[in-house]
N, C-alpha and C positions, 0 to 999 in steps of 0.2 A: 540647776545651772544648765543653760541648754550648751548644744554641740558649738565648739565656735573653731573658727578656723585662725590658723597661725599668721595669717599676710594681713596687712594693718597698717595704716598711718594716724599718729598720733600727737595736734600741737597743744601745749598747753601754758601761759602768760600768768603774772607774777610781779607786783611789782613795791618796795616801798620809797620813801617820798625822793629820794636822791637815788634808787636803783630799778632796772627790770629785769625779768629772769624770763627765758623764753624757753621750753623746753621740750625738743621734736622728737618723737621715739618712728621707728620705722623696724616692722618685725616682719621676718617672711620663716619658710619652713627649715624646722632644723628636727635635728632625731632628739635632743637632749634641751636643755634650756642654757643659751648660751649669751648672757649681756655684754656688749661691746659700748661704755662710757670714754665720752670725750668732754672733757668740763675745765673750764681756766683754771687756772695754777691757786688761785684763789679758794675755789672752793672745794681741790681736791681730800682736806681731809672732810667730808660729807660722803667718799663715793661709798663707805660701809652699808651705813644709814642708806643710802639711795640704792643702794643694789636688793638690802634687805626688802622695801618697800617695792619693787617691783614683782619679787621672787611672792610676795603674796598674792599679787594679781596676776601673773603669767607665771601657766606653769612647764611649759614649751615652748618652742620655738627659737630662731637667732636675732636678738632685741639688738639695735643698734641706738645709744640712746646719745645726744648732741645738746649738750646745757650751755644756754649765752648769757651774759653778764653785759648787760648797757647800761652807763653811769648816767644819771637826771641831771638837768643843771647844770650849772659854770663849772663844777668839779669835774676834771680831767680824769677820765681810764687811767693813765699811766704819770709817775709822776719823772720827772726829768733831773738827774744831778751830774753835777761837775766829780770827775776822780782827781782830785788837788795831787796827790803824790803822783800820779802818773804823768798829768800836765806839767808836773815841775823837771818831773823827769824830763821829758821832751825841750822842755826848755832850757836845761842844762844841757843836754847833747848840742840845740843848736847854738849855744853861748861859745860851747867848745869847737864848733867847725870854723866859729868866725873867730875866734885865739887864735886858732891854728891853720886856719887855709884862708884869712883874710874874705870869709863868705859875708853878703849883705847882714849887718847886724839887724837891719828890722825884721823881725819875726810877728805876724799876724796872728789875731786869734785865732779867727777860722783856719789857719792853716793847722794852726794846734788840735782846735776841735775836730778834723778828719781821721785826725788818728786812731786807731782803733779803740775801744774803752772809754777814750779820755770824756766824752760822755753817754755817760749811762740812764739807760730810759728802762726803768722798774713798772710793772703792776701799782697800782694804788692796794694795798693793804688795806681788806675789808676786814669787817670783825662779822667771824663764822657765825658765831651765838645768832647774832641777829638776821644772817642771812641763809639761814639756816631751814627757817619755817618757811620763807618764803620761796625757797630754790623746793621744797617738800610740797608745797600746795602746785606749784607750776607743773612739778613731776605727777600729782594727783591727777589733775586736771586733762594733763594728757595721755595718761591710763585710762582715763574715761572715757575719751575719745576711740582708744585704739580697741578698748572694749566692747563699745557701741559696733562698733565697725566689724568684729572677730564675732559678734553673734550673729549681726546681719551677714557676713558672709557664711557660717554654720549654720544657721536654717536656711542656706539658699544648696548646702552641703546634704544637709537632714533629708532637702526635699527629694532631690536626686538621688541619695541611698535609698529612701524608699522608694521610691518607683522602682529603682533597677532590682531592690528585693524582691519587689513584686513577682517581678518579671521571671526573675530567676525560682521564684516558687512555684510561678505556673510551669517554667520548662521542666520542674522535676515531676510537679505531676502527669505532663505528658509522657515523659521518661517510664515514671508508673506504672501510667494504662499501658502501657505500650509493650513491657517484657512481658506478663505471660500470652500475650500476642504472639511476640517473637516464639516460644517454648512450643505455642502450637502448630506455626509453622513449618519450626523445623521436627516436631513429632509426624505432621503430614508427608512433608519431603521425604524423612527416610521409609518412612512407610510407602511411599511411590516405587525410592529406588529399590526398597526388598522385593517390593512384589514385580518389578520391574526384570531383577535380579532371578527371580525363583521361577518367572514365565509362569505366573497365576497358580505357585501352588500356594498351601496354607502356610501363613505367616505365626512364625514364635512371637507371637502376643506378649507373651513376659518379660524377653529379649528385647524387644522394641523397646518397652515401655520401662527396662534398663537404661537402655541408652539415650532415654529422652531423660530419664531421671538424673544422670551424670552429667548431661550439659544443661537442665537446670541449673543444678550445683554450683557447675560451673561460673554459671555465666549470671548466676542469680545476684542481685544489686539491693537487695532490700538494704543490707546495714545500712548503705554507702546513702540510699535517699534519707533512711530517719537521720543521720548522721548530719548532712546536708541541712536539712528543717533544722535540727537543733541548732546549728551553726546559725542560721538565716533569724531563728527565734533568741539565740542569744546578741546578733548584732541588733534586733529593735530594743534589748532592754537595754544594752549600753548605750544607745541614742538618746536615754533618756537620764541615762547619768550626773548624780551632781558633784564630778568630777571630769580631769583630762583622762579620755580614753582611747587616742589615736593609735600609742604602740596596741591596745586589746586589740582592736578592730583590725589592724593590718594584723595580729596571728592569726584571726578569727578568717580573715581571709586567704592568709597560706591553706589553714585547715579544710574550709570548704574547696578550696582546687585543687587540694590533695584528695578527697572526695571525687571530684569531678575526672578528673586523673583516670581515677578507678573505675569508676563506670564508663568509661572510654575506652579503657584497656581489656574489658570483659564482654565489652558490646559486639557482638558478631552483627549486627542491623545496623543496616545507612542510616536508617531516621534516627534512631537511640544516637550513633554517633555523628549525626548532624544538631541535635539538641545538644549534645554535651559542647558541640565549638561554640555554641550559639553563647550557651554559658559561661564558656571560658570565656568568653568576649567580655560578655558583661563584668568578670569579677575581673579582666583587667580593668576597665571603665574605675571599678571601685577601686581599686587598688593604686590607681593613679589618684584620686580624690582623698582616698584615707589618707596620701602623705602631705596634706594641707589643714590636717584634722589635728589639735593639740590635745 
């Protein structure tokens, strides 16, 4: 399964001879998988069955999914009835105002039919069984679409992570070359300032080479680069995972800037800590991208 991303539009049609089913899914990014159905009164007992079937094909993200019902043919959506008891009611009230207050005894129909209830406009009752398969194919259909779409946007996700891996593996090998650089430096410098310090007599050799040995120690980054590689070689093999691995990758990325972190905070050298901003830069990039990653 390649990497796919969460944002997606999805339409997919459905039709039999007297019905169609239209069914639009639209997913953007969420931390957990969260489907939000909206489907006629009709065919809400289906929404089990239709949640089960999504939750097989998405396994992230917040799905918004919106199922339409349009009736074929002279067959009416909705059927239309008289409420007889209500209507009568009404018309006993107004039998009793003209008894009693001498009101116009003609009462209209339409005036009857304004009143609240007195008709009622129902759904046409379909029968589930049959409309069942087809409201399930239209939902297919537009999984496929939103699938299509969440790969093509994860290899355009893929391609971007690698590059900026890249990129991020070369600044560590600079990082690399670069400290026992810095170790010689500063072994030269205090070697300046002793002999600076002692006005040309003999320098404690041992001593020095104490003191260079302790801000090695210090200041030494090897963990924190293999740490980093490992990090950088574990996000290529979950790129190729055939599964959702967006929450791996955003750890995998806390970890590696906790890395970067360190080697920052150990760095006495501009350049070491002008590569490490350079990085951090990048693993924001990423890390704003991994939350588009299912």
């Amino acid at each position: 399964m390649a990497l796919k991303s969460m944002t997606a539009f999805g339409r997919g049609e459905a039709e039999l001879e007297d019905a169609g089913v239209t069914v639009e899914i639209r997913s953007v990014n969420h931390r957990f998988r969260d489907v939000v159905m909206r489907l006629p009164k009709a065919l809400q007992p289906l929404e089990e069955a239709l949640r089960s079937q999504i939750a097989a094909r998405i396994g992230r993200g917040r799905v918004e999914v919106s199922v339409q019902m349009e009736t074929r043919g002279d067959q009416p959506d909705v059927s239309v009835e008289l409420n007889v008891p209500l209507a009568q009611a009404y018309f006993s009230v107004y039998r009793e105002l003209q008894e009693r207050f001498g009101a116009d005894p003609v009462v209209k129909a339409e005036v009857v039919c304004q009143n609240r209830d007195v008709v009622m406009i129902r759904p046409v009752e379909r029968d589930v069984e049959l409309l069942g398969p087809v409201v399930r194919d239209a939902l297919e259909r537009a999984l496929d679409t939103v699938d299509r779409m969440r790969q093509e946007e994860g290899r355009a996700l893929e391609k971007d992570f690698r590059s900026r891996l890249e990129l991020i593996a070369d600044y560590l090998t600079r990082v690399e070359e670069r400290s026992p650089q810095v170790v010689e430096e500063v072994r030269k410098r205090l070697q300046e300032r002793v002999a600076a310090l002692t006005d040309g007599l003999d320098l404690d050799e041992s001593r020095l080479a104490q003191e260079v040995a302790l801000f090695a120690g210090r200041s030494d980054i090897t963990e924190e680069i293999v740490r980093g590689r490992s990090h950088l070689s574990q996000f290529h093999t979950y790129l190729e995972a055939d599964e959702p691995v967006g929450r791996r990758l955003d750890f995998l990325i806390q970890e590696l800037n906790r890395e970067v972190n360190t080697i920052a905070s150990k760095a006495t050298d501009a350049i070491i800590s002008s590569v490490a901003v350079e990085i951090k830069a990048e693993i924001e990039k990423l890390r704003e991208q991994v939350q588009n990653v299912e």
